[in-house]
C-alpha positions in Angstrom: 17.2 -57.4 -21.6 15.2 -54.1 -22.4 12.3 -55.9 -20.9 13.8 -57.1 -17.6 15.0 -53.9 -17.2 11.4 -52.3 -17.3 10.0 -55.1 -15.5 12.2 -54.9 -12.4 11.9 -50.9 -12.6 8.3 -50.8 -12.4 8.7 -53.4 -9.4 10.8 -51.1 -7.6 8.4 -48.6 -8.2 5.4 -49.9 -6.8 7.1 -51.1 -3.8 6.7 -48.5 -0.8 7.0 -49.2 2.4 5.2 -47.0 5.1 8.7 -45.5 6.6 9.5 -45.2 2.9 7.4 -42.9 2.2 8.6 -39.0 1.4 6.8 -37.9 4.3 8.2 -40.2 7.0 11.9 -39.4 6.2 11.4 -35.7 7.5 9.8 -33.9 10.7 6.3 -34.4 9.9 4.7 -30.8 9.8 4.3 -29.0 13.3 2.7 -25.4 12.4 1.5 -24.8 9.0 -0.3 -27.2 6.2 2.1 -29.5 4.1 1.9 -28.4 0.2 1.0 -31.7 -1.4 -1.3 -34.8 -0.4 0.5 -37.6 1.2 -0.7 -41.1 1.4 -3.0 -42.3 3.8 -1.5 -45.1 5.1 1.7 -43.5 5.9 -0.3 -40.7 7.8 -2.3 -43.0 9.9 1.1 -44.5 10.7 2.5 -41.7 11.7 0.2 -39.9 13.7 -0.2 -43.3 15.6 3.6 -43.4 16.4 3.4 -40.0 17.8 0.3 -41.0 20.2 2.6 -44.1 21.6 4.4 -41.0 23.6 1.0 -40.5 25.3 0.5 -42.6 28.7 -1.4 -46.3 28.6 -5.1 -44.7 29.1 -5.2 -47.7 31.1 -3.3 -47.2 34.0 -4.2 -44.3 34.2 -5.8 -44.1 38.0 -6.4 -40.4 38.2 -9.0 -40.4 35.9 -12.5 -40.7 36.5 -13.7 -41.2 32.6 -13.6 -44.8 31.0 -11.4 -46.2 29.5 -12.5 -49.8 29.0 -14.4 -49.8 25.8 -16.0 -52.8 24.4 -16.1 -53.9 20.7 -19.9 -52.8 20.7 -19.2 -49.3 21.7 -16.9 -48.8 19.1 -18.5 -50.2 16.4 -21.9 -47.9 17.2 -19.7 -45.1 17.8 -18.5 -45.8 13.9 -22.2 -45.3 13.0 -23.0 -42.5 14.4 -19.3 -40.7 13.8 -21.2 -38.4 11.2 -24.1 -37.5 13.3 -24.9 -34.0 15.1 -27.3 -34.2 17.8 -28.6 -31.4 17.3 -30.3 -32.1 14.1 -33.6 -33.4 15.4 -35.3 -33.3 12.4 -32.7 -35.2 10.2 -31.8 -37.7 13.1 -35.3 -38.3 14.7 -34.5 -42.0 16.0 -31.0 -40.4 17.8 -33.2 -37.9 19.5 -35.5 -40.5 20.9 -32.5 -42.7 22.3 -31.7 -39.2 24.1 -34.9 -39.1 25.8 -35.1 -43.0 26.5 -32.0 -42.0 28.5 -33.1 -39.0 30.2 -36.5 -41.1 30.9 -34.2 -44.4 32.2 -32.3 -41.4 34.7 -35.5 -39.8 35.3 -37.0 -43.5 37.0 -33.5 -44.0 38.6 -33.1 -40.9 40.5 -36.8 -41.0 41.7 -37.9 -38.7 39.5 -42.1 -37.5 40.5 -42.9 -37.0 36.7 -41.0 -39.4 34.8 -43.4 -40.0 31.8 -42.7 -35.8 31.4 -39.1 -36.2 32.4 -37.6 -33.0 31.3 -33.5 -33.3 30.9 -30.5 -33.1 28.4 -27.4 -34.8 27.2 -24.2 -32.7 27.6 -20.6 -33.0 26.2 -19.6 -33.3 29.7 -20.9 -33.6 33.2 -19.5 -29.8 33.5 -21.9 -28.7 30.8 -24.3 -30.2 32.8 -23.5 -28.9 36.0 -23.7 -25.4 34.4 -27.4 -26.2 33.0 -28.3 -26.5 36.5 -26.6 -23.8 37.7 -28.3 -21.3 35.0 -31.9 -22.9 36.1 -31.1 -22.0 39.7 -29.9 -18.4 39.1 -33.1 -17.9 37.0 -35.7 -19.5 39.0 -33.7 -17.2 41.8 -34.1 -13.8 39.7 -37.7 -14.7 38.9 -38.9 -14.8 42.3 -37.2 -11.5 43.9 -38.1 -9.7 40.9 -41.9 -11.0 41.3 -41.3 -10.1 45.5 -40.0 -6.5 44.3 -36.5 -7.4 45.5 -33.2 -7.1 44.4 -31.5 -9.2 41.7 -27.9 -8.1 42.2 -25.3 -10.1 44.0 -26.3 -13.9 43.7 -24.1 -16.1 45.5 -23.8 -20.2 45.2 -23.2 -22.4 48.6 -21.1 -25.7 48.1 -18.2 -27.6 50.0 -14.8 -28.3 47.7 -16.2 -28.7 44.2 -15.1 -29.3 41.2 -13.7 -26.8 38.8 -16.8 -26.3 37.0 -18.1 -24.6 39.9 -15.9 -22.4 40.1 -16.0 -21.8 35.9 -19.8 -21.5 36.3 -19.3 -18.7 38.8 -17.2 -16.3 37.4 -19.2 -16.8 33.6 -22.6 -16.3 34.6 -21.5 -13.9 37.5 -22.4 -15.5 40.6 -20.6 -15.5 43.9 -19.6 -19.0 44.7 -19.4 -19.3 49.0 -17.2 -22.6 48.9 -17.2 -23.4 52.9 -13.6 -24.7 54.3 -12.8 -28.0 55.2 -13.2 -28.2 58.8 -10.3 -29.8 60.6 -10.9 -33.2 60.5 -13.8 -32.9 57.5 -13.6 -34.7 54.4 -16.6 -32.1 52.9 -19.1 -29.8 53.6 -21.2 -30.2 56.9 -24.8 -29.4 57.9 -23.9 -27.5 60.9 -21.5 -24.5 58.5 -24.3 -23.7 56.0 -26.2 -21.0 58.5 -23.1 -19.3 58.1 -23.0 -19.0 54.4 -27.0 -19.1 53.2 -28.8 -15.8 52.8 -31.8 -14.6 50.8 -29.6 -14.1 47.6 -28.7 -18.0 47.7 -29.6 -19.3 44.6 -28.8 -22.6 45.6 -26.6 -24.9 47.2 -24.8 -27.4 45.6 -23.8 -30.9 47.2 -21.3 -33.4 45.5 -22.1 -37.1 45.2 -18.9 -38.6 44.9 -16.3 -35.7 45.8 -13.4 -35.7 43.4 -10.9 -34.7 46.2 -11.4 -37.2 48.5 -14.1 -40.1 47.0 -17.1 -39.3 49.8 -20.7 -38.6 49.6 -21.5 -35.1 51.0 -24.6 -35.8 52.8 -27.3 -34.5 50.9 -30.8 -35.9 53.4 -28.8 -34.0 56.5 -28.2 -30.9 54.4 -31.6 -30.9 53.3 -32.7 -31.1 56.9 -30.5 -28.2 57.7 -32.1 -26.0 55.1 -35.8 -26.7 56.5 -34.3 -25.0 59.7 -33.2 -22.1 57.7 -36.1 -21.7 56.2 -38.3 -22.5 59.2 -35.9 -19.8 60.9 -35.9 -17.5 58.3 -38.4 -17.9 56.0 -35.5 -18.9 52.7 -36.4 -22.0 50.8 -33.0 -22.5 49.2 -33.0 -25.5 46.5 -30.5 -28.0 46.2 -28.5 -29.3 43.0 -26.4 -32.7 43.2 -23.7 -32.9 41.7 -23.4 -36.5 41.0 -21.0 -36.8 38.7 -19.6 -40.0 39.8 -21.8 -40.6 42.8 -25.4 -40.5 40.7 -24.3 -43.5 39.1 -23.1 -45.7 41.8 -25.3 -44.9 44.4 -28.6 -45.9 42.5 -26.8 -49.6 42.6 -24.7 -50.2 45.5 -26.0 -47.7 48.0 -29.8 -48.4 47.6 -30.5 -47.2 51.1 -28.7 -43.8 50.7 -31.6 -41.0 50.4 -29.9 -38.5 48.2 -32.2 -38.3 44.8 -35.5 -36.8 44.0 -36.8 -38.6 46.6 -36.0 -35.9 48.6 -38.2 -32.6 47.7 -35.1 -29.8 47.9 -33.2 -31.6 45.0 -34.0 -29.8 42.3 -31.7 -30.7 39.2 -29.1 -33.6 39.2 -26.4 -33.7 37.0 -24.0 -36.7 36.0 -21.2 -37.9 33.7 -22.2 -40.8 31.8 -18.1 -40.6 30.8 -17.3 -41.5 33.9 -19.2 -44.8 36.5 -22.2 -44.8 33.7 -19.2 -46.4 31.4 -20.3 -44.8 28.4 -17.4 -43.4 26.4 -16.1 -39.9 26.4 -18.0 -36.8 25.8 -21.0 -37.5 27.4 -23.1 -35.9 30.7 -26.8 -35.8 31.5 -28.8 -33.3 33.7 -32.0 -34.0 35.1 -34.7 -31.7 36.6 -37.1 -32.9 39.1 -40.2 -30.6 37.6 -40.8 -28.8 34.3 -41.6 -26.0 36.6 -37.7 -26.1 37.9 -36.2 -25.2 34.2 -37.4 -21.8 33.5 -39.0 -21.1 30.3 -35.8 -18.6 29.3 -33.6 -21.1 29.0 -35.2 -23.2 26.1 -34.9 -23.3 22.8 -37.0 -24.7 20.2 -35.9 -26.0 16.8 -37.7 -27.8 14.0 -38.1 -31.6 14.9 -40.8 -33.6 12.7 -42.8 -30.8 11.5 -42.8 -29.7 15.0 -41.2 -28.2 17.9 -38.5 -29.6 19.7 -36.9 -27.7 23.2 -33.5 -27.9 23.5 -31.6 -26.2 26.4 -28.0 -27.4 26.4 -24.9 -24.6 25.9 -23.3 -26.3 22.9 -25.5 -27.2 19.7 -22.5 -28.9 17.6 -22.4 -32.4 19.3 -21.6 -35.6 18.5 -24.4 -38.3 18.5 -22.0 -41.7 19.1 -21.8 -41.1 22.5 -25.4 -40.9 24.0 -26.3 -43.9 21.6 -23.4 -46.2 23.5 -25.0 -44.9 26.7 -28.4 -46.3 25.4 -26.1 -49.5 24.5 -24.7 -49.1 28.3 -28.3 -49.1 29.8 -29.8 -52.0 27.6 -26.7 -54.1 27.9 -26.1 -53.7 31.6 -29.1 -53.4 33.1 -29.4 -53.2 36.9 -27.6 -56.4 37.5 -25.3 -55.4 35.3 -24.5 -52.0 36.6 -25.0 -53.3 40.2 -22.5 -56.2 39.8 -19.5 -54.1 38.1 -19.4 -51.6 40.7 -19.8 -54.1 43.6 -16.6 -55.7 41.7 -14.6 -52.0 41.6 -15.7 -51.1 45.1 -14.3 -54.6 46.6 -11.2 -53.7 44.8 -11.3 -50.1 46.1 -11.7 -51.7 50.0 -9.3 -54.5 49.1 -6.3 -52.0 47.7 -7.5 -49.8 50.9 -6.7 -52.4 53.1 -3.5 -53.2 51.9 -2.4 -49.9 52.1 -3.3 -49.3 55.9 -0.6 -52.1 56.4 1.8 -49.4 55.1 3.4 -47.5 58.1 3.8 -44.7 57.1 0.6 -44.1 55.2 -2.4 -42.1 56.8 -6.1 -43.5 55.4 -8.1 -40.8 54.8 -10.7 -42.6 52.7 -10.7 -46.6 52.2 -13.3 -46.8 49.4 -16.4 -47.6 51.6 -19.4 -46.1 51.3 -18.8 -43.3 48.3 -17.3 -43.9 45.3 -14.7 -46.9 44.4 -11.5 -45.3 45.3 -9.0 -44.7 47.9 -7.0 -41.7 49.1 -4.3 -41.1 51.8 -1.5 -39.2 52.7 2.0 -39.3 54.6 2.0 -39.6 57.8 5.1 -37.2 58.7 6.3 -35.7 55.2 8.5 -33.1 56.8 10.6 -35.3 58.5 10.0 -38.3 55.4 12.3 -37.0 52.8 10.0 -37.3 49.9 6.5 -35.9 49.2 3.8 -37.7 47.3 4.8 -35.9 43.7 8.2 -37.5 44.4 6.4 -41.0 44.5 3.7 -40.0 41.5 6.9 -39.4 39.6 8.2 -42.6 40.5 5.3 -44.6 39.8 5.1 -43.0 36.6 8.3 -44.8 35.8 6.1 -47.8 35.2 3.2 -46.5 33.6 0.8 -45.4 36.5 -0.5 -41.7 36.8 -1.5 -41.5 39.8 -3.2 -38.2 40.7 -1.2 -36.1 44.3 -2.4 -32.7 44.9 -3.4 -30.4 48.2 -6.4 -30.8 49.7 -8.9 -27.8 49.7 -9.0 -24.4 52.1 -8.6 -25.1 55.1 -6.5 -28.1 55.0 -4.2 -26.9 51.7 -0.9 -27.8 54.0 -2.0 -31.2 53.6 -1.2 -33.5 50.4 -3.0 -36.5 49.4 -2.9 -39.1 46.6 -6.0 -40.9 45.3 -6.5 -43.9 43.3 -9.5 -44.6 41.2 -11.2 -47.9 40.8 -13.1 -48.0 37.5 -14.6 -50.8 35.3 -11.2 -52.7 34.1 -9.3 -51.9 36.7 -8.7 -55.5 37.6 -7.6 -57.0 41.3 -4.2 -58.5 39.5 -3.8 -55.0 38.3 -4.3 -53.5 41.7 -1.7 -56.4 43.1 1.1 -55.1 40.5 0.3 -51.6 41.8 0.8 -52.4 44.9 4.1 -54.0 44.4 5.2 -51.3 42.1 4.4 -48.7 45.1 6.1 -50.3 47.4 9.0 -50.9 45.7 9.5 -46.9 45.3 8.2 -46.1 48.6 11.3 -47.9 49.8 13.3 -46.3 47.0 12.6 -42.9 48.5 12.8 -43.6 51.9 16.4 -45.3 51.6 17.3 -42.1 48.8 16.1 -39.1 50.1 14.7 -36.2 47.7 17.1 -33.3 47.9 15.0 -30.8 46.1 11.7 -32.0 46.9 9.2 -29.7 45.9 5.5 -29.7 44.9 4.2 -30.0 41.4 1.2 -30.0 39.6 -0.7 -33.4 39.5 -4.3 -33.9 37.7 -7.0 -34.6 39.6 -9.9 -34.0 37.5 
């Protein structure tokens, strides 16, 4: 008897459940460190309970960044988990993958010197916009203080831009002249940038792939309208893309589109390989279109191989996973591979577009044909509808869409759209249960009215 009682003791003992565990019958800590160690298992658990709360990354259609990830990807991104790029010297073979990619951009965007391609990875494609900022306010200051001129008051020409823009403005102290929507615009125009260029332009900056709307600003015809400035007024104002959708898409589905380095005025290009290069997140590239167009201030030089390496990107603790799967990305996909995914998204992009004209009381501002795959519109009449669009986000949210509604930029601000991204795994079955989803709750709304209708804050990153 003694030794069936110590038998079925130490049974009970070494059984333990996960939601046995001390730790899961109690709040699990919110602002200050637990005193003792708690099992791993039971953590794991735990932590991925609370991340169920989070929306299916999925359906998530606001979002530009990926959020298909193949078995691959993860598995490198395992590898390389305890990596820093930075560390040249310790991870010489990671630092060559980096510049196989900036070389593979380099030939893509029509680079004139791609065996001395001169670029950098970035966590982002913000990063990376900033990078080519910085060059053009340097290369800017250089040249007025070699002509004797002033310094003070750069200023920064774009259409509606992204965020970063505006962050790389006010940081590095730089005007930024965003020009308004004209009435029936969709982005910035040749004909507006007299009005906004002077000598203490540094630059101007067109987006490839707008994240309002989904269009190409027109980079050859604002090219064309700077010769005439400078013809006119003896300014040669440079040009950065800001392709961080568009310089991935273009290069495959719009071959004909003259938007790159072919073009002499671009100077830098910079992209999100997070986002249409499919690589997974935490991951932009810049490019520059000449040695000469990075001023020396801006590099660094560390250690690498008993040598020098030049590194010029803001943040020197990053991690290596991600520009590796890019290199997977590139090697994997290839052109045909590249080219046949986003032929597939921007048929589903025209195909959801087409659908949705056949809604009444829907106004198609962008169909998904000829920029990048995605679709935005807004309501006809919403003062006399009875709803707004953040009425029918929330309502889609209901079953698991996020779908991103939010006011256009200055000039048309009165005016709310929603816009639908089409990304790699974004699947036409998925589009079709969108579509039923939306109108179901479009006809929800419009049979119970919104009393308190009011705008909210949507992401549209």
């Amino acid at each position: 008897m003694t030794l069936h009682r110590n038998k079925k003791k130490k049974d009970e003992e070494e059984f333990r459940d996960i939601y046995t565990n001390p730790i899961s019958e109690r709040q699990l800590p919110k602002n200050e460190l637990p005193e003792k160690i708690s099992d791993p298992a039971a953590i794991r658990q735990l932590i991925s309970d609370e991340l169920f709360m989070d929306g299916n990354a999925r359906q998530n259609l606001a979002t530009f960044c990926t959020t298909y990830i193949e078995d691959e990807v993860r598995e490198l991104m395992d590898l390389s988990i305890d990596k820093n790029m930075i560390d040249k010297d310790e991870y010489p073979q990671t630092a060559e993958i980096e510049q196989r990619c900036v070389n593979i951009l380099a030939n893509l965007w029509h680079s004139p010197e791609i065996k001395d391609s001169i670029g950098c990875s970035t966590t982002g494609s913000s990063e990376a916009a900033m990078l080519g900022g910085l060059a053009l306010k340097w290369r800017w200051r250089k040249k007025r203080e070699k002509e004797g001129k002033s310094t003070e008051k750069p200023n920064i020409v774009c259409g509606p831009v992204q965020i970063c823009w505006h962050k790389f403005a006010r940081y590095f102290d730089v005007e930024i002249r965003e020009i308004p929507l004209k009435k029936d615009a969709l982005g910035m125009e040749p004909d507006q940038l007299k009005q906004y260029c002077d000598e203490n332009t540094i630059g101007v900056v067109v987006t490839l792939g707008s994240t309002y709307i989904g269009i190409y600003e027109p980079v050859e015809a604002i090219a064309k309208a700077l010769d005439e400035i400078e013809e006119e007024k003896g300014i040669s104002i440079p040009i950065h893309v800001d392709g961080a959708s568009g310089a991935f898409i273009a290069p495959f589905i719009h071959r004909n589109l003259k938007w790159d380095f072919k073009i002499e005025r671009v100077k830098s290009i910079n992209a999100s390989g997070h986002k249409f290069g499919m690589a997974p997140l935490g991951v932009g590239w810049v490019i520059w279109r000449n040695a000469i167009d990075l001023p020396e201030e801006l590099i660094f030089n560390v250690d690498y191989l008993g040598g020098q390496m030049p590194t010029f990107a803001l943040n020197f603790s990053r991690p290596a996973g991600q520009i590796i799967s890019q290199y997977y990305k590139f090697l994997r996909l290839g052109r045909e591979g590249y080219t046949a995914i986003h032929e597939d998204c921007a048929k589903t992009a025209q195909y959801l577009g087409n659908e949705l004209k056949k809604i009444d009381i829907l106004d198609i501002l962008y169909d998904g044909h000829g920029g990048i795959p995605a679709v935005c519109y807004s309501l006809k009449d919403e003062k006399n509808s009875g709803f707004n669009l953040y009425d029918l986000s929330d309502r889609l949210r209901m079953h698991g869409w996020q779908i991103a509604s939010y006011p256009l930029p200055s000039n048309r601000e009165n005016q709310t759209v929603q816009r639908i991204l089409i990304r790699h795994g974004v699947s036409r079955d998925m589009v079709f249960l969108l579509l039923r989803d939306l109108k179901k709750e479009l006809e929800h709304l419009k049979n119970n009215p919104v009393a308190n209708s009011s705008e909210k804050i949507s992401f549209h990153h």
